[in-house]
ROVO-294898 format. One record per residue (C-alpha): residue in one letter; x, y, z. Coordinates in steps of 0.25 Angstrom, whole numbers, plus 5000, padded with zeros to 4 digits. Each point is the difference from the previous one (the first is absolute). Example, Ala and Ser with C-alpha at 12.3 -4.5 7.8 and 13.67 -1.06 7.14 Angstrom:
<pts>
A504949825031
S500650144998
</pts>
This chain:
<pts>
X500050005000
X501150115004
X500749964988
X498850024990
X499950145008
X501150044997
X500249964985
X498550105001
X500950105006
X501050014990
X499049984988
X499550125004
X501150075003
X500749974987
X498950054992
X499550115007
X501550075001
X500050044983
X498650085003
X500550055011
X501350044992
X499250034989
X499250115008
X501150065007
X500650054987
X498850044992
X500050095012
X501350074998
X499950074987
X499049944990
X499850094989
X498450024997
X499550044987
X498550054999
X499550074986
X499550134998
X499250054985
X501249904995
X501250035007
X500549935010
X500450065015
X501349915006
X500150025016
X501550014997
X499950114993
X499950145007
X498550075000
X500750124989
X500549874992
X498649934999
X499350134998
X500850024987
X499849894995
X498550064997
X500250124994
X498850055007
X500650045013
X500950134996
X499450105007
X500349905013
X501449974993
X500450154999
X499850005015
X500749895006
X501250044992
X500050135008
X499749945014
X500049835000
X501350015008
X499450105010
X498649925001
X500349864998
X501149935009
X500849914993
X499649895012
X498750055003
X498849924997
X498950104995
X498650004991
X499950114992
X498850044991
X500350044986
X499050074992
X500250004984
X500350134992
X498450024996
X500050045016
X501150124999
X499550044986
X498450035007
X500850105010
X499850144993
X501350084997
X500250065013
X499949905008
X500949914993
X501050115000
X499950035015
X500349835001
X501250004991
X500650155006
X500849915010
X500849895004
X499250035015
X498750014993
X500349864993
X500449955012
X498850035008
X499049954989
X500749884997
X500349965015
X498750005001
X499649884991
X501149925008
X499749905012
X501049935009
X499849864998
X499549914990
X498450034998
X499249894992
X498750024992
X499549905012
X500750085011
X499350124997
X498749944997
X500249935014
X500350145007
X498950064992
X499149915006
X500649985015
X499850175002
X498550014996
X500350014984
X501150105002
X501349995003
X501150105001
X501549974995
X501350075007
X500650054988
X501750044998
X499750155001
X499249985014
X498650024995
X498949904999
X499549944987
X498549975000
X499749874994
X498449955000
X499449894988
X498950064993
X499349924991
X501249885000
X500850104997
X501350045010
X499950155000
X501150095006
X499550145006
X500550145004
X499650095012
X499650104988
X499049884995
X500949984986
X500049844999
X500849894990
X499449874997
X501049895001
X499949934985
X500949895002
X500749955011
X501149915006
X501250034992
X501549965006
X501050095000
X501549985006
X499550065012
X498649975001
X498750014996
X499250114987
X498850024998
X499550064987
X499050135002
X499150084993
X499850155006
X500950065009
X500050045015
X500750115005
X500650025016
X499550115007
X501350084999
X500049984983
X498950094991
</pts>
């Protein structure tokens, strides 16, 4: 009997120790690829390397290549909200030229579509839900995001009532999580 035990013992042993090995290093750096309108986003790539590769995000493009470095920490896990260049194109003149003036204007508005962490279409659907169908996300420049579902739809939300509708969600980048908008928000300090 104690030998049939243990010839169960090592069975399970010997076959359970590759899925075991097999999770631990699909933990360490898989590369994720999830499509987008035909192009491909890789999790290994940076968030300004994915968004180029769509041609659709220049306006979001142009800013991260005045402040990514000030924004987004090179070991920071973060989820940023990246609206499409139809979003910037709706501003009237005068606000968009207010927006692009400065590097500190940049800064504040773009900060503002960041959060610490990785944030999942399910996170925030769970949060939405858990805080009475609104929830309220800390954001990198210290002011809260507003995130409620309307119609199963995610939708973001500013103090001044501007909203952005998430369009697509759950998009890798090396340091994270994007998410794909429609509209933009503006931080109580911006417009």
């Amino acid at each position: 009997m104690i030998l049939k035990i243990t010839a169960v013992l090592l069975l399970t042993t010997f076959f359970t120790l590759p899925v075991l090995s097999q999770n631990t290093l699909s933990k360490e750096n898989p590369s994720v690829k999830t499509t987008w309108n035909d192009v491909t986003f890789d999790s290994e790539k940076t968030i300004s390397e994915n968004l180029a590769l769509a041609g659709t995000f220049s306006e979001t493009e142009n800013i991260l290549k005045e402040i990514e470095s000030q924004v987004l920490k090179a070991d920071a896990m973060v989820t940023v909200f990246v609206a499409e260049d139809a979003a910037y194109k709706a501003l009237d003149k005068e606000e968009y030229k207010v927006l692009f003036a400065s590097k500190t204007n940049l800064k504040n508005f773009f900060s503002y579509y960041v959060v610490p962490g990785r944030l999942d279409a399910t996170t925030l659907r769970l949060a939405i839900s858990k805080n009475g169908g609104t929830a309220y996300l800390n954001t990198v420049n210290g002011e809260q995001l507003g995130v409620k579902e309307r119609d199963g739809n995610v939708i973001l939300f500013d103090k001044q009532g501007n909203t952005a509708t998430v369009t697509a969600s759950n998009f890798y980048h090396a340091n994270g999580f994007f998410h794909i908008i429609s509209g933009l928000v503006f931080p109580a300090t911006a417009k």
